[in-house]
MARTIDREN-428151 format. One line per 8 residues: their letters; for each residue x, y, z of N, C-alpha, C. Coordinates in steps of 0.02 Angstrom, whole numbers, plus 50000, padded with zeros to 5 digits. Example, Ala and Ser with C-alpha at 12.3 -4.5 7.8 and 13.67 -1.06 7.14 Angstrom:
! residues 2
AS	50660/49716/50390/50615/49775/50390/50660/49835/50390 | 50642/49888/50354/50684/49947/50357/50645/50002/50394 $
***
This chain:
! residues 283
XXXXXXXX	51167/52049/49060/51155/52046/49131/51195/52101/49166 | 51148/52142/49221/51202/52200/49248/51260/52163/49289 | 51309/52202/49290/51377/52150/49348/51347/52227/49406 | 51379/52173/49463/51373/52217/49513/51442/52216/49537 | 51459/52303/49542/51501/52335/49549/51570/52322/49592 | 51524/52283/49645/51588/52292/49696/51545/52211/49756 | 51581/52179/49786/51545/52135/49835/51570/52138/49887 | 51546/52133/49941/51562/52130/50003/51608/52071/50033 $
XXXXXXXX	51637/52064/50058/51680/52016/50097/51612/51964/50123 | 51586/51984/50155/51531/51942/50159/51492/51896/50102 | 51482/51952/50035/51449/51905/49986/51525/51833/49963 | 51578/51865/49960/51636/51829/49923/51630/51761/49971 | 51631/51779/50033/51634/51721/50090/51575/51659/50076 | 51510/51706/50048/51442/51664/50016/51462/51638/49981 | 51492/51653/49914/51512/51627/49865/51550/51565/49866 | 51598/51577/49905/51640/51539/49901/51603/51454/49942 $
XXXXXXXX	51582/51462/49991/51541/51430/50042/51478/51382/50017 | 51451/51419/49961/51385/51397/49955/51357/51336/49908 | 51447/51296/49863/51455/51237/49876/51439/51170/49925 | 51470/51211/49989/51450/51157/50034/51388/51162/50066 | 51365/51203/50046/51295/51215/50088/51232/51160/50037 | 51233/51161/49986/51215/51096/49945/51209/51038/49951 | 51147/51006/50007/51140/50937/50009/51112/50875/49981 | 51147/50834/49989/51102/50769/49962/51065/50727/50001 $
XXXXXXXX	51016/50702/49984/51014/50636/50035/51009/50576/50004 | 51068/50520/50036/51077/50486/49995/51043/50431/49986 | 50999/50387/50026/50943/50362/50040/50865/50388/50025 | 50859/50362/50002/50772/50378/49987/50741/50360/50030 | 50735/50315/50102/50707/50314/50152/50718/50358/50190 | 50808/50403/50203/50795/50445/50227/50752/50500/50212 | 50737/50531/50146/50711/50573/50136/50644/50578/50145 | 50589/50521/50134/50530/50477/50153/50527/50510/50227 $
XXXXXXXX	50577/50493/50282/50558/50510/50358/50584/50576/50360 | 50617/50605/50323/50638/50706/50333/50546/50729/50325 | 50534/50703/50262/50468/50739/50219/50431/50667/50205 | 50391/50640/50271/50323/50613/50250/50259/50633/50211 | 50247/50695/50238/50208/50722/50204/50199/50734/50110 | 50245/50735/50091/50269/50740/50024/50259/50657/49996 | 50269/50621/50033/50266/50548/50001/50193/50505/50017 | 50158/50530/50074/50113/50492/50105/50060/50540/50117 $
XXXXXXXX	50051/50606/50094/50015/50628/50098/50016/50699/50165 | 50017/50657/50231/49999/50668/50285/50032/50625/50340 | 50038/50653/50387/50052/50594/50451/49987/50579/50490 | 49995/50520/50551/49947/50522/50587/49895/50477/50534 | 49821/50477/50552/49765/50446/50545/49793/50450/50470 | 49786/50503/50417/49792/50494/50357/49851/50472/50324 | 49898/50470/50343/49957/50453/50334/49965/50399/50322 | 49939/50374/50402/49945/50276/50430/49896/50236/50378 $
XXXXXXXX	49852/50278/50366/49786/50242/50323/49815/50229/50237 | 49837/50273/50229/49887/50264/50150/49940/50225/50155 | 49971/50214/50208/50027/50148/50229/49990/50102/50207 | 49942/50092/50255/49897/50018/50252/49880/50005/50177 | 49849/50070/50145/49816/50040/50080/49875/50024/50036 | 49921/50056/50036/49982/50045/49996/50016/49963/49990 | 50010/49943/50073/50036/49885/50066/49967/49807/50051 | 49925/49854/50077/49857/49792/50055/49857/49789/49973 $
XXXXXXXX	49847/49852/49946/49840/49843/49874/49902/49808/49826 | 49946/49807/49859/50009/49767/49828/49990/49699/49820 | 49965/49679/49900/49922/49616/49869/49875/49607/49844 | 49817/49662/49832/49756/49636/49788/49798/49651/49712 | 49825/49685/49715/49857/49671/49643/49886/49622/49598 | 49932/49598/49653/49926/49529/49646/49888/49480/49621 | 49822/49478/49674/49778/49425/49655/49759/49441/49583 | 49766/49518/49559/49739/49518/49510/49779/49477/49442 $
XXXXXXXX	49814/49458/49466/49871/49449/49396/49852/49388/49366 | 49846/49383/49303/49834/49306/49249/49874/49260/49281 | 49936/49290/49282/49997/49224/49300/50012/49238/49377 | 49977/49238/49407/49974/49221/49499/49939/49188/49518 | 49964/49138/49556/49922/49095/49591/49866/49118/49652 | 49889/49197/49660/49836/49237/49716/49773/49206/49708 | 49744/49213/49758/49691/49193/49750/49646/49225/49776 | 49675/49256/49870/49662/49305/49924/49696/49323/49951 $
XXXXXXXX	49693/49359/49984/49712/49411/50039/49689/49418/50096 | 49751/49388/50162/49726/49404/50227/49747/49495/50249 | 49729/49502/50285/49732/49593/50295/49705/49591/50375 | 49741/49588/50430/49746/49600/50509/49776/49660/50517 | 49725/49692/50589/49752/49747/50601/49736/49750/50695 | 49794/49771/50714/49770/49790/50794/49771/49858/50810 | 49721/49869/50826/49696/49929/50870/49747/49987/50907 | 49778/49931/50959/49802/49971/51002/49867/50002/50982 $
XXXXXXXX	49923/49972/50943/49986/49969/50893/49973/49977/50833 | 49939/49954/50809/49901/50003/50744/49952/49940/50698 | 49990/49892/50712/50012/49835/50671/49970/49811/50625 | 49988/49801/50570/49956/49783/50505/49988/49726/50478 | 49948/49686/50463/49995/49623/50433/49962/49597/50354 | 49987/49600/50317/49960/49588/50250/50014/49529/50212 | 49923/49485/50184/49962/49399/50183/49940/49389/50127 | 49947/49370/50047/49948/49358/49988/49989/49276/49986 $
XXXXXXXX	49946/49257/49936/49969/49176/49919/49998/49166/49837 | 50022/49208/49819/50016/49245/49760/50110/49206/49756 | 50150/49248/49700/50208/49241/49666/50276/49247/49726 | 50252/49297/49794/50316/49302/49826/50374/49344/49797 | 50418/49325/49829/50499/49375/49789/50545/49326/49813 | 50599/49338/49759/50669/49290/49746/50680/49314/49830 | 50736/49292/49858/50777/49318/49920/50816/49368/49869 | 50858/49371/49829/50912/49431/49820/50859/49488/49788 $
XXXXXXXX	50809/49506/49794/50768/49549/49750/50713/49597/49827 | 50721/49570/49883/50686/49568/49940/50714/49642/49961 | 50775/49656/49988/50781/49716/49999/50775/49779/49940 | 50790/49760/49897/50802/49801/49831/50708/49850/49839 | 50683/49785/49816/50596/49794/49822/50579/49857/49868 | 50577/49843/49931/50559/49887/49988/50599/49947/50009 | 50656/49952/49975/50695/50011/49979/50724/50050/49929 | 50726/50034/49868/50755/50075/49818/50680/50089/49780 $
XXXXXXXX	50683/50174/49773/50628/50198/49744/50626/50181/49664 | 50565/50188/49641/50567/50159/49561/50589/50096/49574 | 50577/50046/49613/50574/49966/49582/50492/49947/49580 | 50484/49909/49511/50409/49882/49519/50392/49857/49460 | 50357/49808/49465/50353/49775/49400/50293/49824/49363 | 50275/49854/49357/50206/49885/49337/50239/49951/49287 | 50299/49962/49286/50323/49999/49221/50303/49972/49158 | 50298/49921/49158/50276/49883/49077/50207/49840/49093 $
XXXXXXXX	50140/49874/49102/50086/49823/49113/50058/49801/49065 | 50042/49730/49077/50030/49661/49028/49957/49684/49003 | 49948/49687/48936/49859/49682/48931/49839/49654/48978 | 49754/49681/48978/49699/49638/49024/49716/49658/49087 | 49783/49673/49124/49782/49676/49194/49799/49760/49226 | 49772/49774/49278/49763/49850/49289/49788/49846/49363 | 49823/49842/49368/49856/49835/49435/49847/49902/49454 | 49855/49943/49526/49854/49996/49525/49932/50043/49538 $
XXXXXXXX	49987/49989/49554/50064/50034/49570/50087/50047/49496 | 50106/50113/49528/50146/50131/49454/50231/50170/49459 | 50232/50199/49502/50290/50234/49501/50329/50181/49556 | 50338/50150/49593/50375/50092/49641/50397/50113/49692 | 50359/50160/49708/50386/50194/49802/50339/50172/49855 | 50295/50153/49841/50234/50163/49893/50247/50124/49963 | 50264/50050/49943/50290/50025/49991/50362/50032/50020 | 50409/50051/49984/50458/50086/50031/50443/50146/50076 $
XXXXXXXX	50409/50184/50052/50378/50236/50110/50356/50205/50173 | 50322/50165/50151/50271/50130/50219/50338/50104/50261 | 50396/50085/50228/50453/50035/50261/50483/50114/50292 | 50507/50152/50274/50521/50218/50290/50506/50238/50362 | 50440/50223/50369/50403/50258/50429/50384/50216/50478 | 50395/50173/50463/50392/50101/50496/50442/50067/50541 | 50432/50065/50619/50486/50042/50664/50512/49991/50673 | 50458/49927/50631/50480/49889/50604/50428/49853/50553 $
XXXXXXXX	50480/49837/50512/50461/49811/50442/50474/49717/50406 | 50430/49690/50427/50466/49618/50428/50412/49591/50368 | 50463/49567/50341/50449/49520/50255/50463/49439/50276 | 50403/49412/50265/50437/49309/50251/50411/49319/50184 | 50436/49283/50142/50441/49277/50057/50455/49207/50077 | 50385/49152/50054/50386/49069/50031/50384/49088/49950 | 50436/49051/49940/50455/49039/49876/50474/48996/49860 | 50442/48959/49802/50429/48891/49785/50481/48853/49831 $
XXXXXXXX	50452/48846/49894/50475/48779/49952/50485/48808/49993 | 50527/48868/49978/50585/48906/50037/50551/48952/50073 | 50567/48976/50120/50558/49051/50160/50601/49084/50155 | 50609/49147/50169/50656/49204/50148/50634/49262/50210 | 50665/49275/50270/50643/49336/50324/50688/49367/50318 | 50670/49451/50300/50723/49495/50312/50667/49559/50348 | 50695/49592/50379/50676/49648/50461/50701/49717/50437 | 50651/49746/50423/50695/49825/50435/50676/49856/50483 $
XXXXXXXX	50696/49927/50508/50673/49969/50537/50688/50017/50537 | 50642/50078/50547/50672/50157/50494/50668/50141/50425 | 50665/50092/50393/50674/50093/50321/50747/50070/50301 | 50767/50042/50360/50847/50011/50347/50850/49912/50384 | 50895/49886/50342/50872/49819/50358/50918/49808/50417 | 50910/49754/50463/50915/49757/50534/50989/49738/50531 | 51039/49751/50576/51130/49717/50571/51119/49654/50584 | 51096/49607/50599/51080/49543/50602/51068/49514/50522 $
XXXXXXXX	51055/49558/50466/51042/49509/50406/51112/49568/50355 | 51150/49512/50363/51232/49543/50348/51216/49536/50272 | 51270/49601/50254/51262/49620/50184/51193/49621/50144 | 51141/49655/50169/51068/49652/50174/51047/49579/50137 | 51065/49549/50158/51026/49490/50125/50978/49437/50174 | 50938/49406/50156/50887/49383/50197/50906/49303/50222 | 50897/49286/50278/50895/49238/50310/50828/49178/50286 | 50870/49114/50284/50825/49070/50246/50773/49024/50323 $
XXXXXXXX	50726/49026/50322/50699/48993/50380/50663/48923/50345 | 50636/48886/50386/50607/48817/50374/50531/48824/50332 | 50519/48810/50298/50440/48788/50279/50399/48728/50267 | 50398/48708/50329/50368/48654/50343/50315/48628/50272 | 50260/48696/50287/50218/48677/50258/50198/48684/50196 | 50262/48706/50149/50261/48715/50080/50214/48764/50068 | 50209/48839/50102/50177/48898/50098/50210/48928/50042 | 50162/48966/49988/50196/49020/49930/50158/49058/49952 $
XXXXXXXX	50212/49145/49943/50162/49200/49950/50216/49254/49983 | 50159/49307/50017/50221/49346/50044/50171/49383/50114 | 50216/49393/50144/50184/49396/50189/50228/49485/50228 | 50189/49525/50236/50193/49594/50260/50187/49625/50329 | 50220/49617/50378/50193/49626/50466/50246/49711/50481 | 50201/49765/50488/50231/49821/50497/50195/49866/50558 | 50237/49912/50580/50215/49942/50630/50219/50021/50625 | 50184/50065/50645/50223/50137/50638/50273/50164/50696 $
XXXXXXXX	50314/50183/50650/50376/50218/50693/50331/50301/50714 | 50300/50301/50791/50293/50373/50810/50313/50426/50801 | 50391/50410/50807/50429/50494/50805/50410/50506/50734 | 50417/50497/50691/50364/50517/50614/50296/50527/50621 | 50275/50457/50620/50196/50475/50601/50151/50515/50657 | 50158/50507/50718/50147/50553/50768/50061/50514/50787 | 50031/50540/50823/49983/50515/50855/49912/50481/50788 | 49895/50418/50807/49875/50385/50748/49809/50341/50803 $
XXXXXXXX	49748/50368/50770/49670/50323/50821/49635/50279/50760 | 49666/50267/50690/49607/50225/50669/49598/50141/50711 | 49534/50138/50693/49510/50091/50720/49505/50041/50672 | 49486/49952/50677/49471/49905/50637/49415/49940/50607 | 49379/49946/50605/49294/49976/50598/49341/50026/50525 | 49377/50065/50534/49408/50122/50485/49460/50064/50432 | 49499/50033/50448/49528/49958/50411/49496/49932/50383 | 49459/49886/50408/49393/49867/50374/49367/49892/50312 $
XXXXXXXX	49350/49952/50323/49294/50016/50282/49356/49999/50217 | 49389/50021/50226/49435/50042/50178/49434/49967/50123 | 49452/49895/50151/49469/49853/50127/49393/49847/50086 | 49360/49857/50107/49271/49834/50082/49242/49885/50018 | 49289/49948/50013/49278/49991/49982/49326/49976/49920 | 49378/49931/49937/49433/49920/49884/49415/49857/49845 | 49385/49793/49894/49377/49739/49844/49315/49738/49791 | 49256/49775/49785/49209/49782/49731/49261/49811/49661 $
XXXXXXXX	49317/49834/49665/49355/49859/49611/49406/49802/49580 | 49389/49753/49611/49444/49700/49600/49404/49638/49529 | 49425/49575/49529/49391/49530/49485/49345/49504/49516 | 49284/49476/49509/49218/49457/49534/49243/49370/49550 | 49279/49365/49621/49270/49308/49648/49340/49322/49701 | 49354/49379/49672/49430/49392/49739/49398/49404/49803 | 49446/49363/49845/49414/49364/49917/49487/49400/49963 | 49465/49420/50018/49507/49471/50060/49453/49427/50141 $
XXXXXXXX	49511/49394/50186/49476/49390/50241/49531/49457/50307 | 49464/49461/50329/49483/49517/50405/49484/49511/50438 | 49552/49533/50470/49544/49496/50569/49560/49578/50600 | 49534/49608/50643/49525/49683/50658/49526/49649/50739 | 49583/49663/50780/49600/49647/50841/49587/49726/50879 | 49532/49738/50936/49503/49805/50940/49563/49810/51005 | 49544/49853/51033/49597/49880/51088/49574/49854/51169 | 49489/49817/51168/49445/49824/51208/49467/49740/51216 $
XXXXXXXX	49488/49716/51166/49511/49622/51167/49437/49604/51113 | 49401/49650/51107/49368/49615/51039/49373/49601/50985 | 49368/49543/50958/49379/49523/50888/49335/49548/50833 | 49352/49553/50772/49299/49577/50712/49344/49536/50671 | 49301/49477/50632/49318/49441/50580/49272/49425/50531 | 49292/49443/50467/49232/49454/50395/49267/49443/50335 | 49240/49411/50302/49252/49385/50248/49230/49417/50189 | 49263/49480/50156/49246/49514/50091/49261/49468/50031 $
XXXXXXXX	49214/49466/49987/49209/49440/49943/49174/49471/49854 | 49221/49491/49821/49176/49514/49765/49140/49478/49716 | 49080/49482/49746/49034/49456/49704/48966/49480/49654 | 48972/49554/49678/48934/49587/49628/48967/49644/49590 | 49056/49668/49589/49099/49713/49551/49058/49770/49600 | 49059/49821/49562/49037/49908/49588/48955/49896/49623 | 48932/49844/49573/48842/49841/49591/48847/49848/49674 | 48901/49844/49720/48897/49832/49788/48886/49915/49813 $
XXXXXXXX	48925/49955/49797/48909/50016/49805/48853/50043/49794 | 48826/50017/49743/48769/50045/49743/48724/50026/49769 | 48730/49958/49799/48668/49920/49850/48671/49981/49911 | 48753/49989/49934/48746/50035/49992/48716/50112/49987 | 48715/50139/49927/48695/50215/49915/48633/50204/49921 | 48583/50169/49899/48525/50172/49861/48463/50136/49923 | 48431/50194/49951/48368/50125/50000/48313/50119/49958 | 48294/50164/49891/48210/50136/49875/48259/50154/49811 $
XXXXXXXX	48272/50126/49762/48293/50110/49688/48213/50130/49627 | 48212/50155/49584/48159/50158/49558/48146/50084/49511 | 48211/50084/49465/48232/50038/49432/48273/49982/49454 | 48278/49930/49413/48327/49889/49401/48400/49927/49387 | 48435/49924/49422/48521/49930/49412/48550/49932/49334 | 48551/49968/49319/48590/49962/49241/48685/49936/49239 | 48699/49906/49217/48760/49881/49228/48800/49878/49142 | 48830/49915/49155/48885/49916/49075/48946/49916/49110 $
XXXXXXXX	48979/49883/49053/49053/49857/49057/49108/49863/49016 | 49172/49890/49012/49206/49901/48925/49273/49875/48952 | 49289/49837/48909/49368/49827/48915/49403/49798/48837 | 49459/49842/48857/49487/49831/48776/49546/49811/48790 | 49563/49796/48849/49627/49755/48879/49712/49816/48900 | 49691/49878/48878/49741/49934/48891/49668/50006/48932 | 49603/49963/48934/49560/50046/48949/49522/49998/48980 | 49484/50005/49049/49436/49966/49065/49379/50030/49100 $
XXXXXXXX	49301/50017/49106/49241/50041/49122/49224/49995/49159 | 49188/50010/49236/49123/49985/49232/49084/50019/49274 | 49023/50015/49234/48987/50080/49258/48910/50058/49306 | 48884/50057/49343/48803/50037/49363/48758/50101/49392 | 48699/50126/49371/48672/50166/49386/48612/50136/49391 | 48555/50211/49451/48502/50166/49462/48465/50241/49437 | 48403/50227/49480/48351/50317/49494/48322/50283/49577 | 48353/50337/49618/48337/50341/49696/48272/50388/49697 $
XXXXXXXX	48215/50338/49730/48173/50385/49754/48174/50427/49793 | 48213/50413/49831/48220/50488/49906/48263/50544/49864 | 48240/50590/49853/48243/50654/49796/48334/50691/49852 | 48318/50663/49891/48348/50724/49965/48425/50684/49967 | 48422/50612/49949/48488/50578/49927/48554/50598/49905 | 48509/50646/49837/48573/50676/49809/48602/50636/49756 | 48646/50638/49698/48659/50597/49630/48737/50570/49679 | 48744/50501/49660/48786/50470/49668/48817/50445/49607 $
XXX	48883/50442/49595/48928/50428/49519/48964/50375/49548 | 48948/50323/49518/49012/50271/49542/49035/50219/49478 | 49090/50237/49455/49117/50209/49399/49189/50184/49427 $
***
């Protein structure tokens, strides 16, 4: 390597300096709200929309599991605040495991997945991001009897739940499950218009991929005071997509299926008479 000859008082001063110029950040939520974009894609409409699916699919994942009592998934959204609330009847979380979950990156049970089940989280950030960007972030966890509420905001849990641990509340009604109510923090995500109608879409597009009897109900609170409430239900797998692509079908629907419990398929194809349609792939 050439040496160079001689350095300037200036470079030596670099040198010496450029130790401290070397940062960390020591939080992974902070870094989430420095660089959304890097974690979520995008801010705004696309951003907010990968929040939502991030934290809905946590619960259809759920439902998907052998050993969960899931069964469904509620999924509310308002219009005007863009609040999302996502409700699973499923396994819940311990109280000492509650903050850990939503804020330390890489936690998730899906590092080691069980045959047969295909959950879709894999790396364990998704929902801390969403907590990240989120002005506030509120968890109830019923667990076998108990409730468990702990509050963040920014992606940090509120000074009211000392030594981050969660406050035990009453459960009357012997509820299991977990329950998700979040909001976006603006100064991040920045100006955000989806609508229920765009919520909706999304959830209806997600449950044909799920097990053939998982249900997802929708409450889409519009900005106008109108209600939209619908009951998704998978009852035909992918065949649903293709009901929507297809207006004159030539054939009967072909439907194949493969699962070997670590690789799953399923495939349905038709022949569209309207030539002008265009080939649709939906596997």
């Amino acid at each position: 390597m050439a040496k160079r000859t001689q350095l300037s008082q200036e470079m030596i001063d670099s040198i010496k300096s450029y130790a401290d110029e070397i940062k960390t950040i020591e939080l992974f939520v902070d870094s989430v709200r420095q660089n959304p974009g890097e974690y979520l894609s995008s801010i705004g409409n696309e951003g907010w929309m990968n929040c939502v699916r991030e934290v809905f699919q946590n619960g259809m994942d759920e439902m998907g599991r052998k050993n969960s009592p899931c069964n469904k998934v509620w999924l509310t959204y308002y219009e005007g605040s863009h609040r999302t609330i996502v409700e699973d009847n499923g396994r819940a979380l311990a109280p000492d495991i509650i903050c850990r979950v939503f804020t330390r990156e890489h936690t998730s049970v899906n590092f080691e997945k069980k045959t047969g089940e295909y959950p879709s989280g894999l790396h364990g950030v998704g929902s801390k991001c969403v907590n990240a960007v989120s002005s506030r972030f509120s968890v109830f966890s019923y667990f076998l009897g108990h409730c468990y509420h702990m509050e963040f905001s920014e992606g940090k849990p509120l000074k009211k739940f000392k030594n981050a641990k969660p406050i035990e509340l009453p459960n009357k009604d012997g509820r299991q499950g977990l329950v998700v109510d979040f909001e976006p923090d603006f100064s991040i995500m920045k100006e955000i218009t989806l609508t229920c109608e765009d919520i909706l879409r999304l959830a209806a597009n997600i449950v044909p991929l799920t097990r053939h009897g998982d249900t997802v109900e929708f409450t889409g609170y519009k900005a106008n005071g109108k209600v939209i409430h619908e009951l998704l239900v998978n009852n035909d797998g992918i065949l649903e997509y293709l009901v929507k692509k297809t207006d004159k079908p030539l054939i009967k629907p072909i439907i194949y299926s493969f699962d070997n419990g670590t690789m799953k398929a399923d495939v349905a194809l038709t022949w569209e008479a309207d030539l002008s349609a265009g080939p649709d792939i939906i596997t």
